[in-house]
C-alpha positions as a printed Julia matrix, in Angstrom:
394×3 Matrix{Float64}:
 207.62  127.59  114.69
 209.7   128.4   111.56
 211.03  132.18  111.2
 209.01  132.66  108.36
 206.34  131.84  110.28
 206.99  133.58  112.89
 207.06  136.74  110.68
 203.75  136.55  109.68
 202.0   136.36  112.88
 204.52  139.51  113.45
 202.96  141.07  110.36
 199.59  139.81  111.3
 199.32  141.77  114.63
 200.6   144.8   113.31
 198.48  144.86  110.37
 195.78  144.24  113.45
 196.36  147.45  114.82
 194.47  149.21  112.33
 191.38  147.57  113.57
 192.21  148.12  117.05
 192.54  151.78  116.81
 189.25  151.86  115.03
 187.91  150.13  118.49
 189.54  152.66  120.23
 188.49  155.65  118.46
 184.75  154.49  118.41
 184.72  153.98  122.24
 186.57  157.75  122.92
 183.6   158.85  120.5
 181.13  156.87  122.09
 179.27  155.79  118.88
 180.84  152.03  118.97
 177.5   149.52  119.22
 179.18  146.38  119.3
 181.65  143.76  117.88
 181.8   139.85  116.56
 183.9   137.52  116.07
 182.83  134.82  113.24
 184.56  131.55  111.05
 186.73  130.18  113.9
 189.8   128.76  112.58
 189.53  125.11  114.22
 185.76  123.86  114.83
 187.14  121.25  117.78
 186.88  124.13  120.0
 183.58  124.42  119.94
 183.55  128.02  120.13
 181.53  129.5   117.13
 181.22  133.05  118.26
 182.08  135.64  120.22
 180.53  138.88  121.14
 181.49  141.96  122.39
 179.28  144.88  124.06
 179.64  148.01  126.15
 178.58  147.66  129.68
 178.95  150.11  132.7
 180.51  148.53  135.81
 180.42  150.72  139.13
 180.21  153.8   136.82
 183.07  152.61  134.74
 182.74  151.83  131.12
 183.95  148.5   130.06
 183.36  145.6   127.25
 181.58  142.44  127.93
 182.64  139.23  126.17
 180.6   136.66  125.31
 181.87  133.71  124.54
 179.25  131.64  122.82
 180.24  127.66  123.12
 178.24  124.9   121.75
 177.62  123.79  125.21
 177.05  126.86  127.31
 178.25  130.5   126.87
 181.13  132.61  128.91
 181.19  135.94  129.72
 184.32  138.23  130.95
 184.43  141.76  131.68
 187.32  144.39  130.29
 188.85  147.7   130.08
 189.93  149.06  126.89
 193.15  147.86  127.05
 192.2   144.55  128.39
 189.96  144.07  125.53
 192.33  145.25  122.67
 194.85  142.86  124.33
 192.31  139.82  124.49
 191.14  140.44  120.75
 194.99  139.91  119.56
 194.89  136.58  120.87
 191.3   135.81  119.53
 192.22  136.61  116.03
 195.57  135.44  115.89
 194.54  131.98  117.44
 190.95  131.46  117.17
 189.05  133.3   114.71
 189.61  134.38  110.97
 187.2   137.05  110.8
 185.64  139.77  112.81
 182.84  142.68  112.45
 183.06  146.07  114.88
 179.55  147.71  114.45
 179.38  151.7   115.14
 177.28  154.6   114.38
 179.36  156.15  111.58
 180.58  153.02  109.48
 180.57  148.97  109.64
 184.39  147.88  109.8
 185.22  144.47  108.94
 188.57  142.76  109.24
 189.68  139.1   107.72
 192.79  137.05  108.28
 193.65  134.76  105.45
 195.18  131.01  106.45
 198.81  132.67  105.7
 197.95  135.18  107.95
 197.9   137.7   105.62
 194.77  141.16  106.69
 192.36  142.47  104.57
 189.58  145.1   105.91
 186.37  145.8   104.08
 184.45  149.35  105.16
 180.31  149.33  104.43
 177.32  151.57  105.86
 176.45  151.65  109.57
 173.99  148.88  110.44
 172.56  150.69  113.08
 171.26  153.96  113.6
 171.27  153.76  117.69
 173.25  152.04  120.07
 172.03  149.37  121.64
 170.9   149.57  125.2
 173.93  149.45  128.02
 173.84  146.3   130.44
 175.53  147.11  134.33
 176.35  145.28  137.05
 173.3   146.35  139.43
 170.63  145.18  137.36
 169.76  141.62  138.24
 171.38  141.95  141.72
 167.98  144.53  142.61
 165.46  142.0   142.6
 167.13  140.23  146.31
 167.76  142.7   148.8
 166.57  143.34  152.12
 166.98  142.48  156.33
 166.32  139.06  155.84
 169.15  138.15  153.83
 171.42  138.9   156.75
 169.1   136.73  159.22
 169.65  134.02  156.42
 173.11  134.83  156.82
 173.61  135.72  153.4
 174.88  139.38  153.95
 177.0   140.46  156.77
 175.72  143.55  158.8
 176.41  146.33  156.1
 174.28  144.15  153.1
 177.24  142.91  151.41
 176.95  139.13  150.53
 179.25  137.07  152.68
 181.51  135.14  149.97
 180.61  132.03  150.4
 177.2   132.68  150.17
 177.47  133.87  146.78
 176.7   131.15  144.84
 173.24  130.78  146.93
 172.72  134.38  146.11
 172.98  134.19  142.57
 170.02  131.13  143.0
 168.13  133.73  144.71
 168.27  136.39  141.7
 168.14  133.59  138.87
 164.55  132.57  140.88
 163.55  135.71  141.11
 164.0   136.64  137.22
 162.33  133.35  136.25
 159.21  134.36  138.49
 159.25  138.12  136.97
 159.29  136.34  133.73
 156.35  133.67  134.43
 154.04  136.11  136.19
 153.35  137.88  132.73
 151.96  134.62  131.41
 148.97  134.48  133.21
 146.21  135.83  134.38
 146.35  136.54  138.9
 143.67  137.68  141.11
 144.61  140.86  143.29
 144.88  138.76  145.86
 147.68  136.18  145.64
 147.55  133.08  147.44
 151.42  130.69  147.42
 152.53  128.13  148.72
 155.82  127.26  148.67
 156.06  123.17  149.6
 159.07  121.97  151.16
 160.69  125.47  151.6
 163.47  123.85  153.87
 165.68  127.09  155.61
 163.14  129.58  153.3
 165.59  131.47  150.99
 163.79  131.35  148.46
 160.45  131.88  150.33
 161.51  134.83  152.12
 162.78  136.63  148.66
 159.62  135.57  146.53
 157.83  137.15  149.54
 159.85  140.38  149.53
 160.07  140.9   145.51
 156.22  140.49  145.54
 155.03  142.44  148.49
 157.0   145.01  148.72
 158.89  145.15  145.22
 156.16  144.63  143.22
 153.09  145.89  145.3
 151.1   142.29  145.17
 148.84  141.88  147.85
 150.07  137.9   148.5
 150.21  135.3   151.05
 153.0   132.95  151.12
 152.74  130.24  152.84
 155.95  127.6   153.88
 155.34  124.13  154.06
 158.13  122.03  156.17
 158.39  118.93  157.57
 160.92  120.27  159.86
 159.51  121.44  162.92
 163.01  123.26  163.83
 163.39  124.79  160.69
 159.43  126.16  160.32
 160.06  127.64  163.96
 163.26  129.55  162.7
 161.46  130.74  159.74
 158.73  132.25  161.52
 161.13  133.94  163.71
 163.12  135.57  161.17
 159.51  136.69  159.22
 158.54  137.88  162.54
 161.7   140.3   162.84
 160.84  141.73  159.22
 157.33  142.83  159.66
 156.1   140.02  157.04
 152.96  139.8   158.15
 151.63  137.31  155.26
 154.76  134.8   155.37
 153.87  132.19  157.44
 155.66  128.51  157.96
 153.82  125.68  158.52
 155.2   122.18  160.07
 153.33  119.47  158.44
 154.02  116.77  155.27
 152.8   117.94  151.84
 150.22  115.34  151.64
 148.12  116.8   154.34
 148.55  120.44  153.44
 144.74  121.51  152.65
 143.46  124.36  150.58
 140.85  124.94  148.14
 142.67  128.13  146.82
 146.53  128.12  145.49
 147.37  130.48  142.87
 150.9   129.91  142.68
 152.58  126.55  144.05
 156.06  126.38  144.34
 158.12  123.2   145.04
 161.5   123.66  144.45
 163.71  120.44  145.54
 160.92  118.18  146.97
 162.29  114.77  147.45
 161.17  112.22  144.84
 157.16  111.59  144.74
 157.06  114.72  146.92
 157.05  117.04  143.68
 154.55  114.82  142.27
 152.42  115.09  146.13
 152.95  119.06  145.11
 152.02  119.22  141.66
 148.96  117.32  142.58
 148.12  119.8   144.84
 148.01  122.67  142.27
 146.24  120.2   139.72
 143.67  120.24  142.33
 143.76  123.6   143.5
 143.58  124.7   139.64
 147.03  127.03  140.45
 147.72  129.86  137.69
 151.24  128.64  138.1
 152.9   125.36  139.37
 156.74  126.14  139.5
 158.91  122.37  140.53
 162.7   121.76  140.94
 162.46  118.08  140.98
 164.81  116.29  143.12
 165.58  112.79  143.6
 164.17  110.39  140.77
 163.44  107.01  142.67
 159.69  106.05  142.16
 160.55  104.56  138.63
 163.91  103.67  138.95
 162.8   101.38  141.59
 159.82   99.89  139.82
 161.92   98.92  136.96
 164.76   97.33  139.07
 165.6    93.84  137.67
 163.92   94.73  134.15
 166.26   94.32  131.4
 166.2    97.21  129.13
 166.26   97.42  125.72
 167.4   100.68  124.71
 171.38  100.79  124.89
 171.42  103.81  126.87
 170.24  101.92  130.23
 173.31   99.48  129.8
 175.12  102.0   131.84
 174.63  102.48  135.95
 175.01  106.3   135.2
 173.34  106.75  132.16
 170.18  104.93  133.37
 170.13  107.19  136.34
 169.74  110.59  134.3
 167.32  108.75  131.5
 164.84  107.82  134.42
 165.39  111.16  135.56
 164.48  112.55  132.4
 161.67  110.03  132.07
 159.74  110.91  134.96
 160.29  114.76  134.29
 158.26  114.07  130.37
 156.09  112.53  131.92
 154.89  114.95  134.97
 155.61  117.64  131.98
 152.56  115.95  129.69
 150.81  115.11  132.64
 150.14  118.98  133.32
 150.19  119.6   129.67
 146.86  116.79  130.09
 145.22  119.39  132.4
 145.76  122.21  130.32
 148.73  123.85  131.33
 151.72  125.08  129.25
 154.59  123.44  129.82
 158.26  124.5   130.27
 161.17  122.48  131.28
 164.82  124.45  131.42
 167.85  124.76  133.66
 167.78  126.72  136.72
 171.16  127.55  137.38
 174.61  126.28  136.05
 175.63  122.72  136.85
 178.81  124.22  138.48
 176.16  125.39  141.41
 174.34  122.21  141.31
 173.27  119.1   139.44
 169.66  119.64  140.87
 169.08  122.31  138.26
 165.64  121.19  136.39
 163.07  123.55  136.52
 159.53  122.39  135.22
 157.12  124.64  134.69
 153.34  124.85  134.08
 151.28  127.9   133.47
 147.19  127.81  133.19
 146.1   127.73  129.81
 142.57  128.36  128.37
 143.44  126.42  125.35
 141.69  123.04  126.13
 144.26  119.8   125.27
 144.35  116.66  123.2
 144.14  114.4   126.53
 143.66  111.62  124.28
 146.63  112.34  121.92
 149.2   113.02  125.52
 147.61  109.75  127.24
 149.02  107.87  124.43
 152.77  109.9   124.48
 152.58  108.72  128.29
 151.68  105.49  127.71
 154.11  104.87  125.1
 157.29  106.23  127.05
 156.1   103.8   129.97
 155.91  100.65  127.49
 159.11  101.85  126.24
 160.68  101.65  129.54
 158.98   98.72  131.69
 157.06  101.3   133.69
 153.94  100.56  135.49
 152.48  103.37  136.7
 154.02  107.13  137.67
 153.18  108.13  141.27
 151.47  111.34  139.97
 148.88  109.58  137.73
 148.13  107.24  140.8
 147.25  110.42  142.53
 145.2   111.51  139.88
């Protein structure tokens, strides 16, 4: 870096300060709403945005960045002084302009390609601050004796470390069950079964948040292969006085009920999920909620079938289209019996690459089986397929 250059970045940051000490004097008054940063200097870092809020963290006040990539978003937590020290480097490396937001003026600051600061001062956008996020919030919804039976939490409730990644699942579940029970319609009553519920984490919260969160009256019910695992479940809902939690050794295909409102199978080995979805297709379930696992059915039909499509040249390519393919199709298969559809990622990858979540919530709205029968057939001429496992069942 040439002197000269070197001076402007000097001149730069001090000229910066200005703007920091308008941060600073809008927290100390409490009337600062928020802050962006906007036209980032070099596009290949694939970081269009970032966004800055107050937050309260263990009674502290701090500021959360978000960084919003084109791939997935970031966030950090800072102090004051963290902050001010993080937006220097942000605008002298990544950004050219920036926008802090409070209650008595819009500031707005922009740094030229030679470096050079100019500020622009408008009318408040807003009127009120926007509502304050804190650490406890989403960490509520999972709490309780059975965590530490699970051995999630040691004796005083605090989560063991290296259980922390399974408790975040837990919460992340437990939002994305808040959020689906508002899109239909239950009966007082709630009857779920959970199929293939394994060790029960997931079980054992969804019973908790429901029963005694949320004040359902529910049954859950745990489907397991595993006689071991069914026998340890039962203990552990014993010792917390669940009295409608009950585990049940037996394979999915045999389970029999005439009434399901809400079927959950989350991981189900291959044409399991399909055995489960079936099951609340039957039933006629208010909610089927599947983590598929596994994709072999089709990728073994289609073994030996040369593929068109240049994205199957590739051993690891083809794996995650077929995975995709069957997911559509199970997707437009409940779509067929009148169920809306939704098919998002659970939780990060960095937790695990069996992150799909399908969902399909009852719908009055009656479908255009004809119009999805041809979308199926069409994907399976498209891809050598014979037959999914689910429309056998059907």
């Amino acid at each position: 870096m040439s002197y000269t250059r070197l001076e402007r970045f000097e001149e730069m940051k001090e000229a910066l300060q200005e703007f920091f000490t308008e941060l600073e004097n809008s927290s100390t008054q409490n009337n600062f709403v928020k802050l962006t940063l906007s036209k980032p200097i070099r596009k290949s870092d694939e970081l269009p945005n970032v966004y800055i809020r107050p937050i309260e963290l263990k009674e502290e006040n701090y500021f959360q960045f978000l960084y919003r990539h084109t791939t997935n978003d970031q966030v950090k937590n800072f102090s004051l002084e963290e902050s001010i020290e993080e937006l220097e480097m942000l605008l002298s490396e990544k950004f050219k302009a920036a926008t802090l937001f409070t209650l008595t003026k819009d500031v707005m600051v922009f740094i030229s390609k030679k470096k050079k600061v100019s500020y622009k001062t408008t009318k408040p956008s807003f009127t009120n601050k926007l509502p304050e996020t804190h650490d406890k919030q989403k960490e509520r919804l999972a709490s309780g004796a059975y965590l530490h039976y699970l051995g999630i939490t040691d004796q005083e409730g605090k989560v063991i470390p290296k259980m922390a990644d399974k408790y975040r699942q837990i919460n992340k579940y437990l939002e994305i069950i808040e959020a689906q029970l508002k899109t239909v319609t239950l009966p007082k009553q709630l009857q779920i079964v959970d199929m293939g519920s394994g060790k029960g984490y997931l079980t054992f919260a969804l019973y908790d948040y429901l029963v005694h969160q949320k004040g359902y009256e529910a049954t859950v019910t745990g489907i397991e292969l595993r006689e071991g695992l069914v026998n340890y479940c039962n203990d552990i809902a014993e010792k917390c006085d669940f009295k409608n939690l009950y585990f049940v050794a037996q394979p999915i295909q045999e389970y029999d009920t005439n009434k399901i409102d809400i079927l959950i199978a989350l991981h189900a080995c291959d044409t399991a999920t399909d055995d489960a979805i079936y099951k609340g297709l039957v039933s006629k379930a208010a909610l089927i909620i599947c983590a598929p696992c596994c994709h072999k059915q089709i990728r073994q039909q289609v073994k030996g079938k040369e593929q068109e499509s240049p994205l199957l040249k590739y051993g690891i390519f083809k794996e995650r289209q077929f995975e995709m393919v069957t997911d559509t199709i199970r997707a437009l298969v409940l779509e067929k019996y009148n169920y809306n559809t939704k098919v998002f990622e659970f939780i990060s990858n960095e937790h695990t690459r069996k992150n799909v979540m399908l969902i399909g919530a009852k719908s009055s709205k009656k479908a255009d089986k004809e119009g999805i029968t041809q979308k199926i057939e069409a994907l399976k001429e498209a891809y050598q397929i014979e037959q999914h496992y689910l429309e056998s069942l059907l």
